[in-house]
C-alpha positions as CSV (number, residue, x, y, z in Angstrom):
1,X,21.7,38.8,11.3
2,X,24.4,38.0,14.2
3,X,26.8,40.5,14.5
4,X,30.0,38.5,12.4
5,X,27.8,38.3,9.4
6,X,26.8,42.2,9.8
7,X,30.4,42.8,10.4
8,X,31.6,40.4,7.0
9,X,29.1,42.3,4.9
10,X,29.5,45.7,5.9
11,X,33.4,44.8,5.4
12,X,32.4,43.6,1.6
13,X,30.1,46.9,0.8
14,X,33.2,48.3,1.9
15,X,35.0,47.1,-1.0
16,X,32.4,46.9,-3.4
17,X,32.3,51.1,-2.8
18,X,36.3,51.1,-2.9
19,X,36.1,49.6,-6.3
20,X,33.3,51.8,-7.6
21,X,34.6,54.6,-6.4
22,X,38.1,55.4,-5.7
23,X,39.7,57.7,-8.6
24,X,35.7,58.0,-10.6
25,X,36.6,61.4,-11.8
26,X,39.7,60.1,-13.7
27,X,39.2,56.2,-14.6
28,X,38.1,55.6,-16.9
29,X,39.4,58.5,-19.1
30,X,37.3,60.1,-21.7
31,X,33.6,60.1,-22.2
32,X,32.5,57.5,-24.6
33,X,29.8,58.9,-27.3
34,X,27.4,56.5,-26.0
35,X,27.2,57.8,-22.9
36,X,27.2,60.9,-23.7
37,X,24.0,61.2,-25.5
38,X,22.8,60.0,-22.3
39,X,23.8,62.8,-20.5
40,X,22.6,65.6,-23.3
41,X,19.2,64.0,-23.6
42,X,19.4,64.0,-19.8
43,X,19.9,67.9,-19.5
44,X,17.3,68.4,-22.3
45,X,14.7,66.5,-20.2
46,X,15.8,68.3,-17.3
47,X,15.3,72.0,-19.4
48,X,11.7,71.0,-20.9
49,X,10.1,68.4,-18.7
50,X,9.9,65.8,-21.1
51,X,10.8,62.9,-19.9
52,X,10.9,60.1,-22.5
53,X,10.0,56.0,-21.9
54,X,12.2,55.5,-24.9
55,X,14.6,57.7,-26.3
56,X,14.7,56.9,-30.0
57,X,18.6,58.8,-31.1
58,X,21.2,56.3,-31.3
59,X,19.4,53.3,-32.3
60,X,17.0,53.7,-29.4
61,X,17.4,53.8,-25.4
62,X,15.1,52.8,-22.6
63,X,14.4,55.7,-20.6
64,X,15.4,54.8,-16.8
65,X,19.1,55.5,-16.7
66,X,18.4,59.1,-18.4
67,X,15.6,59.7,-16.0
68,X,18.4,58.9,-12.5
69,X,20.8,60.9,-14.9
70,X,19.1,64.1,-14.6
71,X,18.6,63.6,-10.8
72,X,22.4,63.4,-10.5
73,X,22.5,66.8,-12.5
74,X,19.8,68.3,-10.3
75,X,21.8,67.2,-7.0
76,X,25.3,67.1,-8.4
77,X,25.2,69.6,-11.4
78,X,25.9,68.9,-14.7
79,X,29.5,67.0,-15.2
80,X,31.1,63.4,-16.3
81,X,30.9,62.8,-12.6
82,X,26.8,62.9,-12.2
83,X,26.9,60.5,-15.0
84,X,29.2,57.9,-13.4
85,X,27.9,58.1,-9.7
86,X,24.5,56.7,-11.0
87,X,26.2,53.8,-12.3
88,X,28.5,53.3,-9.4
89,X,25.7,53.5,-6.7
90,X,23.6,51.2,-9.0
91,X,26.6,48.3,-8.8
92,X,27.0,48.9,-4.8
93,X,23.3,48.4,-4.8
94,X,24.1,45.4,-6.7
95,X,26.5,43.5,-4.3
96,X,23.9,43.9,-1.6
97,X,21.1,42.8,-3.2
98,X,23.5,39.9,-4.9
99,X,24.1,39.0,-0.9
100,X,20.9,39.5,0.3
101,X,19.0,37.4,-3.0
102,X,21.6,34.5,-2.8
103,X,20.6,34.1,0.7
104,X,17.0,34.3,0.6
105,X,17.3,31.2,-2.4
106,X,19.3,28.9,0.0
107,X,17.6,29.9,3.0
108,X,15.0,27.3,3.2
109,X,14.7,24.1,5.6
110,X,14.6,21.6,2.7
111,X,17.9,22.2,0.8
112,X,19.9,20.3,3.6
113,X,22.7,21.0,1.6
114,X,23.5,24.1,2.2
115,X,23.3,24.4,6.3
116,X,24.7,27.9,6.2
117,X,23.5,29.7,2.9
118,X,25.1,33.1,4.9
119,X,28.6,32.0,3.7
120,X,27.1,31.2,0.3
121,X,25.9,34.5,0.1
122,X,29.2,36.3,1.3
123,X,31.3,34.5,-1.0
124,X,29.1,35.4,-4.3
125,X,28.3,39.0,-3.0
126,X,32.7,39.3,-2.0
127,X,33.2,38.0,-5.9
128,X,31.2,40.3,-7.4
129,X,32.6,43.1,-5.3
130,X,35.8,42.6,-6.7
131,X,35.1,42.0,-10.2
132,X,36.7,43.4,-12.8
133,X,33.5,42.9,-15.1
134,X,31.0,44.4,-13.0
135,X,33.3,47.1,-11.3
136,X,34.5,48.5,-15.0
137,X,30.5,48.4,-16.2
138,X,29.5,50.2,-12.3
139,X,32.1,52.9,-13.4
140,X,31.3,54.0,-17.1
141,X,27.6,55.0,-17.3
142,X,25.9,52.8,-19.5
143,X,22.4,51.9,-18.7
144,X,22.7,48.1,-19.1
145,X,24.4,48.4,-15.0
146,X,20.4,48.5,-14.1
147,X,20.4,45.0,-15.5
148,X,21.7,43.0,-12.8
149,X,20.2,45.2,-10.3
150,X,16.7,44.9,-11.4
151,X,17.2,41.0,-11.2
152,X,18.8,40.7,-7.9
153,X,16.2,42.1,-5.7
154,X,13.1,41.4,-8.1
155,X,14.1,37.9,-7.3
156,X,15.1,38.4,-4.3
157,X,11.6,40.1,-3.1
158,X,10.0,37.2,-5.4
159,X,11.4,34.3,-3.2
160,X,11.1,36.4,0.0
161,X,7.6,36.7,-0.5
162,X,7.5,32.4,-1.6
163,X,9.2,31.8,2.0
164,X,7.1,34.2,4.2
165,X,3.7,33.8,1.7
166,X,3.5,38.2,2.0
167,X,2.0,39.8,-0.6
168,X,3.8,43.1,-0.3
169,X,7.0,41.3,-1.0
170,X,5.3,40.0,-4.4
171,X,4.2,43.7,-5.1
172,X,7.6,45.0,-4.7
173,X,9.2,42.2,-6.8
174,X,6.8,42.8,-9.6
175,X,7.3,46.7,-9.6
176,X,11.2,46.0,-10.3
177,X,10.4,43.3,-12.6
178,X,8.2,46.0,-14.6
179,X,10.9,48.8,-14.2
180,X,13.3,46.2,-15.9
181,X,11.8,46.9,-19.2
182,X,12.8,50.6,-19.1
183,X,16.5,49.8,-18.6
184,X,18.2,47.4,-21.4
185,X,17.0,45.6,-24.3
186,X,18.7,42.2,-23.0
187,X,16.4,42.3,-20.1
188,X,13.8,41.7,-21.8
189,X,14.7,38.0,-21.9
190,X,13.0,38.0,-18.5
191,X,10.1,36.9,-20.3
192,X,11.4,33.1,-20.5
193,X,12.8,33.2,-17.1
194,X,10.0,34.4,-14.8
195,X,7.8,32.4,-16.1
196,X,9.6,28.8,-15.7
197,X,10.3,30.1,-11.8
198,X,6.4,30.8,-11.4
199,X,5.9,26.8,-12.9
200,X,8.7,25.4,-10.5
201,X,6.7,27.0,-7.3
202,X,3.3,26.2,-8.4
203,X,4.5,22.0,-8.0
204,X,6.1,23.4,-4.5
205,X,2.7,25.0,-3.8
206,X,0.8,21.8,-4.8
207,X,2.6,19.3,-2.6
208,X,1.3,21.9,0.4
209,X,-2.2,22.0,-1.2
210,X,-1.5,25.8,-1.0
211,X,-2.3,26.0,-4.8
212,X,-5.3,28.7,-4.4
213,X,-2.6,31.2,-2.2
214,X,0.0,30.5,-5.0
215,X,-2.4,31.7,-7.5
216,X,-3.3,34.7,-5.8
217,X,0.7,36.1,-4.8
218,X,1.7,35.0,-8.9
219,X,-1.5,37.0,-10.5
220,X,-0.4,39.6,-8.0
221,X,3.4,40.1,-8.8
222,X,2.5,39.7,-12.8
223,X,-0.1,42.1,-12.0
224,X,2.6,44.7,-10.8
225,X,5.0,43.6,-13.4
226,X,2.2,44.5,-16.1
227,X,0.6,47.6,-14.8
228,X,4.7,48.9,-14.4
229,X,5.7,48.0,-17.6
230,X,2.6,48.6,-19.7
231,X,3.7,52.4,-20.6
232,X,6.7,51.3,-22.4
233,X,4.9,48.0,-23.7
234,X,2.0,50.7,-25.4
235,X,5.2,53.0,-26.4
236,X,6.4,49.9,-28.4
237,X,3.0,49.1,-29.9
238,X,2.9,52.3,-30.9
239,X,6.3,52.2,-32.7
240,X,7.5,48.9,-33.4
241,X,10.1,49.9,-35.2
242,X,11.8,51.3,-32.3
243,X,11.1,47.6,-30.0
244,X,13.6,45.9,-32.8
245,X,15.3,48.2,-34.6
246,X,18.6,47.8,-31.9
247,X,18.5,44.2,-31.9
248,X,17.7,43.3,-35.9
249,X,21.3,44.5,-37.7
250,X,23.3,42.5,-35.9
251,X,21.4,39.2,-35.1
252,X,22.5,36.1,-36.4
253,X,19.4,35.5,-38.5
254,X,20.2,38.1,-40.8
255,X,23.5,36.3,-41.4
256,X,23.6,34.3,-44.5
257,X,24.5,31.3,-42.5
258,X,22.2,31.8,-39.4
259,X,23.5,28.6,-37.8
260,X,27.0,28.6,-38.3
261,X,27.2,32.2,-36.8
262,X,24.7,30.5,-34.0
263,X,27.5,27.6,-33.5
264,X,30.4,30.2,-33.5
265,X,28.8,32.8,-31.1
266,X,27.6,30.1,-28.4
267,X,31.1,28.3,-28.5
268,X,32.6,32.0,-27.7
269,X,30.3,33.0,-25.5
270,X,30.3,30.0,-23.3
271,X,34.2,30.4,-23.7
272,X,34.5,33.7,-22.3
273,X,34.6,32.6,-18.5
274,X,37.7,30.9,-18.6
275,X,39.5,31.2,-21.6
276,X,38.7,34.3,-23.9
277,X,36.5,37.2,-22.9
278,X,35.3,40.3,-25.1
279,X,38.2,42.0,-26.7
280,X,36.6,45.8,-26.3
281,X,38.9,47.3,-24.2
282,X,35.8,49.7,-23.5
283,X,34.2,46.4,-21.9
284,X,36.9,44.3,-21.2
285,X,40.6,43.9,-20.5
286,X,40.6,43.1,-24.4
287,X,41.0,39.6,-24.7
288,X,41.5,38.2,-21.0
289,X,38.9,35.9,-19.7
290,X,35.5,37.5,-17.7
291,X,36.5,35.6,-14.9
292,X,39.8,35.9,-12.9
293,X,41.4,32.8,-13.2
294,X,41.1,31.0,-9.7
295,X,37.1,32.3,-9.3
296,X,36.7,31.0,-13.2
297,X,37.7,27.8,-11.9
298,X,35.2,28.1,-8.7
299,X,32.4,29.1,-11.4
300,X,33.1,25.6,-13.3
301,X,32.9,23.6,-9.9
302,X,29.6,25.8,-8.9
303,X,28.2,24.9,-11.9
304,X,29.3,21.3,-11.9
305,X,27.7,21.1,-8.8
306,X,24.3,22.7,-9.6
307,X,24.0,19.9,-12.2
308,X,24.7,17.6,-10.0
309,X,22.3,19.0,-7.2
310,X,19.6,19.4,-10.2
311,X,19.9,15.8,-11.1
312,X,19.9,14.6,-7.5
313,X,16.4,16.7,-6.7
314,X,14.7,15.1,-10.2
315,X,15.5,11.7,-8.3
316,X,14.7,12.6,-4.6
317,X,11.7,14.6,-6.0
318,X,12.9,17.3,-4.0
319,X,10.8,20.4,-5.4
320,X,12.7,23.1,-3.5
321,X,16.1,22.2,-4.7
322,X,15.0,21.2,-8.1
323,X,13.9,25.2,-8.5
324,X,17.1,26.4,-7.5
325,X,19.2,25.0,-10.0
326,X,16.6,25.1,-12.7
327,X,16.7,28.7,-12.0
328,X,20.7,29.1,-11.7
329,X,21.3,27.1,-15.0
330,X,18.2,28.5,-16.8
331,X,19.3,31.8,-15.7
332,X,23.1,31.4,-17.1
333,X,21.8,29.7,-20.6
334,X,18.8,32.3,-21.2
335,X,20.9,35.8,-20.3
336,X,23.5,34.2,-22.2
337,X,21.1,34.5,-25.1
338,X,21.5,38.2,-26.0
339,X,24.6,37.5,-26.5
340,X,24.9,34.6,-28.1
341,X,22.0,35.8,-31.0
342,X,24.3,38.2,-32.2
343,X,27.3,37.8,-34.3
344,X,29.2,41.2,-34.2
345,X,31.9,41.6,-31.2
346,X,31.7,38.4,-29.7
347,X,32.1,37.5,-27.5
348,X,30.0,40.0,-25.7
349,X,30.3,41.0,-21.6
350,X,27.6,44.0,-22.4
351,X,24.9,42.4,-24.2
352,X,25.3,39.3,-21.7
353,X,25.3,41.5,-18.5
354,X,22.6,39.9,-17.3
355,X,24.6,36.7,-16.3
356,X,26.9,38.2,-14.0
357,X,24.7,37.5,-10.7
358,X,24.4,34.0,-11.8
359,X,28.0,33.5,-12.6
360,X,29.1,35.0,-9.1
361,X,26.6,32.7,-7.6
362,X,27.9,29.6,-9.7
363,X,31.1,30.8,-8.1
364,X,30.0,31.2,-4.6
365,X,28.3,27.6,-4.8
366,X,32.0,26.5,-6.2
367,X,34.5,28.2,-3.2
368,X,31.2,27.2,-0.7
369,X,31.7,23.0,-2.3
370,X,35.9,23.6,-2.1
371,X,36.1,24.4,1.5
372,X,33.9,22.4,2.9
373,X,35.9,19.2,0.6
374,X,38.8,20.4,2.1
375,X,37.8,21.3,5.3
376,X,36.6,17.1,5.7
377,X,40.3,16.1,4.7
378,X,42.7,18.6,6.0
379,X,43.6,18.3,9.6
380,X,44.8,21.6,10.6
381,X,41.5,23.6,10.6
382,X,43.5,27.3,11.5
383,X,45.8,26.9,8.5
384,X,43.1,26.0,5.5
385,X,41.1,29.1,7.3
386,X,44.6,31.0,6.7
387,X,45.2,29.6,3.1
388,X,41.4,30.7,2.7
389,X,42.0,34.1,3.8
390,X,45.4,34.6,1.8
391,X,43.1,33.4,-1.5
392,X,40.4,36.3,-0.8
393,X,42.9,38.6,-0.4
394,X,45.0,37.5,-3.3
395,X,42.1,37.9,-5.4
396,X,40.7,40.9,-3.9
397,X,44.7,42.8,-4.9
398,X,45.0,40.8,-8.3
399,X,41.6,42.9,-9.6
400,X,42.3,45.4,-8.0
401,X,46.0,46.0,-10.0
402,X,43.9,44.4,-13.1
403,X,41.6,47.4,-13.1
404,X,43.0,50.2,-11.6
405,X,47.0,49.8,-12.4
406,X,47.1,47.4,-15.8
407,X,43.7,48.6,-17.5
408,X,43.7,52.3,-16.4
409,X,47.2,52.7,-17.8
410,X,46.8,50.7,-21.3
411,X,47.2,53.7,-23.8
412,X,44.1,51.5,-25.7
413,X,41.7,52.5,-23.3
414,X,42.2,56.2,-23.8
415,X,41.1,55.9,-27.4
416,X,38.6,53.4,-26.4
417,X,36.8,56.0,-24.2
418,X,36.9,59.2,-26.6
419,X,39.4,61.2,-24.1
420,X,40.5,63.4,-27.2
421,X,37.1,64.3,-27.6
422,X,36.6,65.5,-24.0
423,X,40.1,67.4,-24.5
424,X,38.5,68.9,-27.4
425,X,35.4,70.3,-25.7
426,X,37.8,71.2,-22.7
427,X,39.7,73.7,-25.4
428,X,36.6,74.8,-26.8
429,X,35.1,75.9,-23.1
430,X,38.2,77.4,-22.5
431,X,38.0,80.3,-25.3
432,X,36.6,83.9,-25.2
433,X,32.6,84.0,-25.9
434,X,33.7,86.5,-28.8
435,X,35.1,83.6,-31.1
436,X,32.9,81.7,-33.3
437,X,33.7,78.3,-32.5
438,X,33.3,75.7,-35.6
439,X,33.6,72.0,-35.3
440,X,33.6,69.6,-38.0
441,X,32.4,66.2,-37.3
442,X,34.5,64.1,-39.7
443,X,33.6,60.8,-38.2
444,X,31.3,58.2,-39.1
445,X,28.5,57.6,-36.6
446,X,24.8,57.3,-36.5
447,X,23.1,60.8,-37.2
448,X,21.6,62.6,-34.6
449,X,19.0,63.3,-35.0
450,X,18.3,61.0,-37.3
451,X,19.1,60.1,-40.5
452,X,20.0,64.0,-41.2
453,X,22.4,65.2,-38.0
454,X,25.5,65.3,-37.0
455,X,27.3,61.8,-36.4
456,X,27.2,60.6,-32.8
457,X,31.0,60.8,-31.6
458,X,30.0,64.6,-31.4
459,X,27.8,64.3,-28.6
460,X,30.5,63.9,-26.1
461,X,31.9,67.6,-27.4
462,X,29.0,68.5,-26.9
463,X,28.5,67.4,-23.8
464,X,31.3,69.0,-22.1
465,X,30.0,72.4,-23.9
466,X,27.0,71.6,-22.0
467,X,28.9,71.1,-18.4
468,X,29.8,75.1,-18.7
469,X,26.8,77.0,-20.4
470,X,24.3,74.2,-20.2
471,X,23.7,74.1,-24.2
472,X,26.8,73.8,-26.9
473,X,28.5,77.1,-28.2
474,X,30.1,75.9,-31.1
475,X,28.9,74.9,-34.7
476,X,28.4,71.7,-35.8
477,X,29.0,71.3,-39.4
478,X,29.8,68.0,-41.6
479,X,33.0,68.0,-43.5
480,X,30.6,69.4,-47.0
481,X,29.2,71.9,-45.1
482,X,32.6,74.0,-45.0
483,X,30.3,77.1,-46.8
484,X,28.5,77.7,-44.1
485,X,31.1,79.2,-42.5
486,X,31.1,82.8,-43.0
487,X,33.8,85.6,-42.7
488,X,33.3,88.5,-40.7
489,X,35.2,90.8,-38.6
490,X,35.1,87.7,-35.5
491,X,37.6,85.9,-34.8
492,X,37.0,82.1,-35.6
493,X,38.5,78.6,-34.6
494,X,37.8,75.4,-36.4
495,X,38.1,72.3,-34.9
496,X,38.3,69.1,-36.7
497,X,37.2,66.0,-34.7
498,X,40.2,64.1,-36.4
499,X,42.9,65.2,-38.5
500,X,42.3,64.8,-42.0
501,X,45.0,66.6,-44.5
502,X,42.5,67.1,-47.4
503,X,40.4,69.0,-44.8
504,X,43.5,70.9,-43.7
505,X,44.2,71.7,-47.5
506,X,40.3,72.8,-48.3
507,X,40.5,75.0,-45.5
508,X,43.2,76.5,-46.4
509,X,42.0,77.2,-50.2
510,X,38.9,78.8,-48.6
511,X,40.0,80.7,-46.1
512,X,43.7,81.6,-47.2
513,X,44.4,84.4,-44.3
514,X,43.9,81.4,-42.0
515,X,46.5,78.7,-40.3
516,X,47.0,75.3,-38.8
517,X,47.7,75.7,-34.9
518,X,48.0,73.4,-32.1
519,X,46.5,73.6,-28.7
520,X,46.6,71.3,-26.2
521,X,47.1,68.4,-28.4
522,X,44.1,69.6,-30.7
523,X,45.3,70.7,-34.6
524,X,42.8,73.8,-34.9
525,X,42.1,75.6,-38.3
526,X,42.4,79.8,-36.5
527,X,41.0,82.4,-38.8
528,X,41.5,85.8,-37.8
């Protein structure tokens, strides 16, 4: 590396921490159920050693992110924090390998084209830094973050090893190509990808007559993918149930009109660069596009031009370039696909996180194409390098104030992230050990465990009752289990996860010598 490009990228970690980081404690608010459960299930593996492939609560998990959640605990301790930091270092991890992948694919003396694939690489890897997509997903603590990870630098220690012909590069790519499956279920549309990759080398291989050392580094990298994912793939023999059972309620062939919800859901989803994005303001700035506007536009000239370039190899029969744009444009269209198969909340950013490194790189390809057009007809050279810098930094402030000022501050986004609920275990850790502490989950949810528990917007109460005495104090009781609660000489607070007047009123008939009291913005049923 010369010492500019160390500097550029050192300067773009820089932000990508800045975005990942700054304010983690408070934004965003709350503790969304989801992620919750992640951390409980964390702390019980952490207590008994039993650390799960697949964690079957909640419709099912893959058991990586739970696994680097209880490491955080065991470093950290146990808080909302731990959980975040995973995900933040995970998307920092992200930008680098983004850099270091998109650099490696351009880096190779027959695409003539790109002469300097370093400035490629800063451009996607400075775009992804400051994206409001990936920087919101880096900072909540869902385990589909791992996605893009896994991707970048499996592919990037794939091609490394096609350039250099090591094997130890085609080991390493195939262990994170096998970790993959432990992380999220839209990963496991690597399965259509890796393969079509492999086919496009073994023709590059062939016009080298190197087929017999192609051969050998491809049955070594699936070798590795196999022998790291074979665990989980015996795991889902095992219980089939559990491979599908996430995916099967809301895919579009159990709509009564599988390809009209098909039609609808690829028309969104191929919409939501540029023009409407996912309206979860858990996911999304509900609504806006996934792209800011100016990169959106760079993504449509990227991907204009990867057409173009793909069309132009077929004709040159130039093998090299021809696998780089099959494998940008078959990447976009087949991580699209989780996505687009499903016809509830589209359109999607979560289930299609595995596009983002593609879309940055589409990007990348379209500011890399833009310059250099107008670099050719513009004659003062120091004032389109100005105009360039005033873009990167108008961008860089725009998501920035997107994020951290507009986002942050919608009251949406409060509600969106369960912050009552975290206010609610915050009041519950903050009374005497002597009170017997009731809650009543009156909210629909899936049961955990299931199908006889408590609804799953408890687990984030329970979570916080974990950050203090490592296991929840309080009751948990269903809105028709109010018998259960038994007088006594104690003292006792009941806590409803939502107001509900009928509750109020049954409480009231049942335990007369109580009242309604608020603290801290809870309503609490106190019995004394």
């Amino acid at each position: 590396m010369k010492k500019k490009e160390i500097i550029l990228l050192i300067l773009i970690l820089f932000i990508a921490t800045f975005f990942r980081l700054w304010k983690l404690d408070s934004i965003p608010p709350g503790l969304y159920p989801d992620v919750a459960i992640n951390g409980n299930e964390a702390l019980e593996s952490l207590k008994t050693g039993n650390f799960k492939l697949f964690y079957p609560e909640n419709n099912g998990r893959e058991g990586l992110m739970i696994w680097l959640i209880a490491l955080s605990f065991s470093i950290f301790g146990v808080s909302i924090w731990s959980i975040k930091i995973i995900a933040a270092v995970i998307g920092i991890l992200t930008v680098l390998g983004l850099y270091s992948f998109t650099k490696e694919l351009f880096n190779n003396s027959t695409l003539q084209h790109y002469n300097n694939p370093t400035i490629i690489a800063l451009l996607t890897s400075f775009f992804l830094a400051i994206s409001f997509w990936h920087t919101n997903f880096s900072r909540i603590g869902f385990r589909a973050i791992l996605v893009p990870f896994i991707l970048v630098f499996a592919f990037y220690f794939l091609f490394k090893g096609l350039h250099e012909k090591r094997t130890l590069y085609f080991i390493i790519s195939g262990i994170f190509f096998g970790l993959g499956f432990y992380t999220y279920i839209s990963y496991r549309f690597i399965v259509f990808l890796l393969p079509l990759v492999l086919i496009f080398e073994w023709f590059i291989y062939r016009k080298q007559n190197l087929q017999k050392q192609f051969l050998k580094f491809a049955i070594c990298n699936l070798t590795f993918t196999i022998l790291v994912a074979l665990p989980i793939g015996i795991y889902f023999f095992q219980h089939p149930q559990d491979f599908i059972g996430r995916a099967v309620p809301i895919s579009i062939f159990t709509a009564e009109n599988p390809i009209k919800e098909f039609g609808k859901s690829l028309i969104l989803h191929l919409g939501m660069f540029n023009f409407y994005g996912d309206g979860n303001w858990r996911h999304n700035f509900a609504g806006s596009p996934q792209l800011f506007w100016l990169i959106g536009i760079l993504f449509l000239i990227g991907i204009f031009f990867s057409i173009k370039e793909l069309l132009a190899s077929i004709k040159e029969k130039n093998c090299s370039l021809f696998t780089v744009h099959c494998l940008l444009l078959s990447w976009f269209f087949i991580m699209l696909l989780p996505g687009i198969l499903t016809y509830e909340g589209i359109p999607h950013a979560l289930r299609t996180i595995g596009v983002i490194p593609v879309v940055y790189i589409f990007a990348g390809l379209g500011a890399f194409y833009t310059y250099k057009w107008f670099n050719q007809n513009v004659k003062s050279k120091k004032l389109l390098i100005l105009a360039s810098l005033i873009f990167l930094l108008m961008t860089a402030t725009l998501q920035f104030n997107k994020y951290f000022i507009q986002w942050a501050s919608h009251p949406e986004v409060k509600g969106a992230f369960s912050s009552d609920y975290v206010k609610m275990g915050n009041y519950l850790n903050s009374l005497s050990p002597e009170i017997q502490k009731y809650v009543i989950v009156n909210m629909p949810g899936v049961p955990v465990p299931y199908p006889s528990g408590i609804p799953m917007p408890a687990q984030t109460v329970m979570f916080i009752e974990n950050t203090k005495f490592g296991q929840p104090q309080s009751i948990y009781l269903l809105p028709e289990n109010l018998d259960k609660i038994k007088l006594d000489d104690k003292k006792k607070v009941i806590v409803p996860m939502k107001y509900d007047e009928n509750l109020f009123n049954e409480l009231a008939q049942k335990f007369p010598q109580g009242k309604i009291t608020r603290e801290n913005e809870i309503l609490i049923y106190e019995i004394k």
